[in-house]
N, C-alpha and C positions, 0 to 999 in steps of 0.2 A: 831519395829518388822520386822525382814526381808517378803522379800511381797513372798516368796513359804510360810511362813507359813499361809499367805491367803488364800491362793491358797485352793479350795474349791474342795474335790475328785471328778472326772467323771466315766462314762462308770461302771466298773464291782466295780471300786477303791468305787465309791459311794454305790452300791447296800452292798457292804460289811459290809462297816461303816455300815450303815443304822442298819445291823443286828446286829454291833456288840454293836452298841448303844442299840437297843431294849434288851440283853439280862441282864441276873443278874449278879452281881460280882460269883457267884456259876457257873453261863452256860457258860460264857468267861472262867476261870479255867479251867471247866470241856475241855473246846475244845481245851484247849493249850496243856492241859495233851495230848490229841487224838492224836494231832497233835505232840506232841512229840512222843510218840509211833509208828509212823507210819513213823515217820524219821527215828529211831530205826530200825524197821522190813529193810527200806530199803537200810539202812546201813549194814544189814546183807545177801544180797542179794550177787549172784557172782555178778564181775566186769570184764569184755571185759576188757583184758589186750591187744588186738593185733586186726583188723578189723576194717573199717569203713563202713557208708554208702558210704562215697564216692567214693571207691575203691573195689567194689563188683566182685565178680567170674565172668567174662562175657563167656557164653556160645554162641556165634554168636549174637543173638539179645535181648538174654535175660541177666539179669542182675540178680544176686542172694546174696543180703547183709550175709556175714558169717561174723563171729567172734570166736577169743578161749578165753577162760574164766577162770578167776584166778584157778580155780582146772583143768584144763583141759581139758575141755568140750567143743568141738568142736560144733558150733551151726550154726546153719542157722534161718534168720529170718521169719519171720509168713510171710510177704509180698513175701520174696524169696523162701518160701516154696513152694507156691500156683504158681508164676510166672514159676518155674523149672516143675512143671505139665503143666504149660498152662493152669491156672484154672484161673477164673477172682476173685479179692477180693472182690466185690459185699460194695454195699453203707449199704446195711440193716443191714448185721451180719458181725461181725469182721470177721478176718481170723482163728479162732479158728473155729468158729461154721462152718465156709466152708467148712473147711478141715474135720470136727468130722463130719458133713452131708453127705459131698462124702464117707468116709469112713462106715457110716451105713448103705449105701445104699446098696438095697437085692442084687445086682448084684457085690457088691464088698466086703461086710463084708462076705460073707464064707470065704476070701482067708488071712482076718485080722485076728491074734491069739488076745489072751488078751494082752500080753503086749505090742503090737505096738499100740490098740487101747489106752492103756493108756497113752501111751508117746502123741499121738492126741490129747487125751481129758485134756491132763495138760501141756501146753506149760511149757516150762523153763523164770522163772523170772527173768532179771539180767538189770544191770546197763553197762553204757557207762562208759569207761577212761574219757572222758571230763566231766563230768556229766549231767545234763538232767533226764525225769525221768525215770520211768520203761521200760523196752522193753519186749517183747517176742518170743519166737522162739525154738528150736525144733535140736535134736541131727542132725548133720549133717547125720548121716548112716539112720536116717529114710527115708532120699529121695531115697537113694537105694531101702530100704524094700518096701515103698509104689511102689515103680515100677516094684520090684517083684511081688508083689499082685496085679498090674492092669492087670499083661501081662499074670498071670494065669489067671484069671475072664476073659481076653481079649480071652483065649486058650480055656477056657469051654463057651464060646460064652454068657457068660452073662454079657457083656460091651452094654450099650443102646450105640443109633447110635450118639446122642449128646454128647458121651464120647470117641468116637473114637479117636479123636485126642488127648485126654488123652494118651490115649494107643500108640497112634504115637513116642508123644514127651517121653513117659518112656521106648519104645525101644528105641530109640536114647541114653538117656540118660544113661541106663545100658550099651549100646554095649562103646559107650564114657569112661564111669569108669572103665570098664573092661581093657582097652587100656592104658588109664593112670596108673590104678594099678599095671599093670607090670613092665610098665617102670619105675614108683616108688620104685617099689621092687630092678628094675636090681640097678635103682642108689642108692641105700642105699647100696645094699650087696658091689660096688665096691666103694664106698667111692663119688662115681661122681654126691651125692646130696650138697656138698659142692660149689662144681663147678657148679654147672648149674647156670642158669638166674632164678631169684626168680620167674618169669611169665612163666617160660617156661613149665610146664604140663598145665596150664591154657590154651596157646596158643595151645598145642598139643591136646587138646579139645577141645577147638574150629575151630581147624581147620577138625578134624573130625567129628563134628558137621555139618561143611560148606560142606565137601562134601556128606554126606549122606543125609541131607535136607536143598536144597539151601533157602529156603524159609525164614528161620531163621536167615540167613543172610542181612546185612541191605544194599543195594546198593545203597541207594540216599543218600549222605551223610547230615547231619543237617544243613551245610550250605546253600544248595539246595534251602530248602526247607523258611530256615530265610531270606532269598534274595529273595525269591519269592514272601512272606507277604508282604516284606518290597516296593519293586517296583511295586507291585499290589495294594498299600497305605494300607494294611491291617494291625490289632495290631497283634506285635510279641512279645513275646509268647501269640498264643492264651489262654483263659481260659480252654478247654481243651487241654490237648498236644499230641493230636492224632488227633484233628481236622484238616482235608483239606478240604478248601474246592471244591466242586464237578468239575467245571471247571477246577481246575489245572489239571485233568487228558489230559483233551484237549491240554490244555497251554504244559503240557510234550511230549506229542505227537506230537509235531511241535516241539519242543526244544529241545528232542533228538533222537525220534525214524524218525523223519525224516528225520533227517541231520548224522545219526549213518552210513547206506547202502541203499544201492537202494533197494526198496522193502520190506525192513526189517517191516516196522509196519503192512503191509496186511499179509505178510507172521504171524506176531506174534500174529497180531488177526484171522487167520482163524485157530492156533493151540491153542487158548483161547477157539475158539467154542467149540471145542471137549470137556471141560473140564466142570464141574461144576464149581468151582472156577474159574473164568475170568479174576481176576483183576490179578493187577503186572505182566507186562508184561515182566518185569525184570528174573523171574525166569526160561523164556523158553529159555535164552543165552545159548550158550555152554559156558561149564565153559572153555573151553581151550584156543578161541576167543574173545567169544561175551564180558563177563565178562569184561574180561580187556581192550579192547575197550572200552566199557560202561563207564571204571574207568574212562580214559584216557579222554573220553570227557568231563564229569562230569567236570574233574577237571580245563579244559577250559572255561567250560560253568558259573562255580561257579565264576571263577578269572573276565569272564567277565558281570556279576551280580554287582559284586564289583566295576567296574569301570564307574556303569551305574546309571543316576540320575531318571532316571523312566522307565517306561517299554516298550516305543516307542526307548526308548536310547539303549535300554542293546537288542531289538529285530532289531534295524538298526544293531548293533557291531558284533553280532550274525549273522545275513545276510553276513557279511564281511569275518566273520572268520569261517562260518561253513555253506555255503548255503545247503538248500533241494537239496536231490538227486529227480530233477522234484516238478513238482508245479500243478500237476491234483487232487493228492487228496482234497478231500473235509473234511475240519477238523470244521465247523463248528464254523469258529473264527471270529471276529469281523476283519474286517476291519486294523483295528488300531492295531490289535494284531498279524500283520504277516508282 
């Protein structure tokens, strides 16, 4: 007998048998029938003919998975729904109950009719091209409507303050659609959607995005940041993937804001004070200077990460190719770190 038929089921393969041993020849039937049926149901499900996860709308720093759908039902996903608000997906309730919660809320359901609340409260079921199983997700034009209805609720001043920046990101996001739908229009009427760059309203949205809230924009690029892990002996990708941790703000503060201009990091934290929001110092550049400076070193600074075997290596190369403008500041660094 070949030795996999030995081979004795583990993990979830075991607990299954287990049940499927305990039941009768009637309860095994009955569950295959189940299970055929529910292959059935979702065989009759639409199917994403066009869209991936991989290749998402990116709006500056957000990322929003769409898809179109064998009848043509432009969709956006439950994740991408809540990400285009700026709403967090929360571990407890799916994205459905998020979004129907924000939605019923006193301060925002006057401005919801019945039928937007419906399309909320029933996401769309559909299947991937590759297969895999169920997804869910939600007409693309409802992201419109929900930011029409925050930005009234936001106008009749019944937006709580923990939802303001709801209301931030759906001004944005309407004045953004607004911009591209024309231009949509002009290039349909002359024929010039043939011709264009298949990313190009993408890109003209994003970059409209970029200039009305630089915030959204990501300046430290991901290699940055995986080079930092990596020469600091730290595991990359951490478990979570927004985790930095606390020190690297230091470690940047000597890595770029003090080798960028003379002055530049007291000047960027005494116009942080003024702010509530402190952090990312990155967003006080001029976009017409600073910004692309900023790029420009980055992209030194990353190449010489790369050529460095630990973090006394890549801070001597660093000293070489980009010294501090002055060496009075107090950065609170180790020794070994400067």
């Amino acid at each position: 007998m070949p030795e996999e038929a030995n081979k004795k089921p583990t993990g979830r393969a075991k607990g299954g048998a287990a049940r499927q041993a305990s039941q009768t020849p009637a309860q095994r039937s009955e569950n295959a029938r189940k299970a055929a049926l529910a292959k059935a149901d979702i065989a009759k499900l639409p199917r994403a003919t066009h869209g991936s996860a991989d290749h998402p709308l990116k709006i500056g720093d957000i990322e929003i998975p769409c898809y179109v759908l064998d009848d043509g039902t432009r969709v956006i996903s439950q994740r991408g729904m809540l990400s285009g608000l700026d709403m967090k997906y929360g571990t407890r309730a799916g994205g459905a109950d998020r979004l129907t919660n924000f939605a019923r809320g006193k301060g925002i359901s006057p401005f919801i009719n019945n039928d937007l609340m419906l399309l909320i409260e029933n996401p769309i079921k559909f299947t991937h091209s590759g297969g895999g199983g169920v997804a869910f997700g939600y007409p693309a034009t409802l992201l419109a409507d929900l930011c029409d209805a925050i930005l009234a609720a936001r106008k009749n001043g019944s937006i709580q303050k923990q939802q303001e920046h709801i209301a931030a990101q759906a001004e944005i996001l309407v004045r953004g659609f607004a911009r591209v739908g024309i231009i949509a229009l002009v290039d349909e009427a002359t024929g010039y959607q043939k011709d264009r760059a298949k990313d190009a309203l993408a890109q003209i949205l994003e970059a409209f995005v970029a200039k009305e809230l630089q915030p959204y924009v990501r300046a430290f690029p991901a290699d940055y940041y995986e080079e930092l892990f990596r020469l600091r002996g730290l595991k990359y990708p951490p478990e979570n993937p927004k985790f930095r941790p606390q020190y690297f703000g230091l470690l940047t503060n000597d890595i770029v804001y003090e080798r960028l201009a003379p002055g530049l990091l007291e000047e960027l934290k005494k116009q942080a004070a003024k702010d509530e929001k402190k952090k990312h110092l990155h967003r006080r550049l001029t976009q017409e200077v600073g910004h692309p400076r900023l790029r420009e070193h980055l992209a030194s600074v990353v190449t010489a990460m790369k050529l460095s075997n630990d973090y006394p290596d890549f801070i001597s190369k660093l000293n070489r190719i980009h010294p501090r403008f002055g060496d009075n500041q107090i950065l609170d660094l180790e020794e070994g770190d400067r």
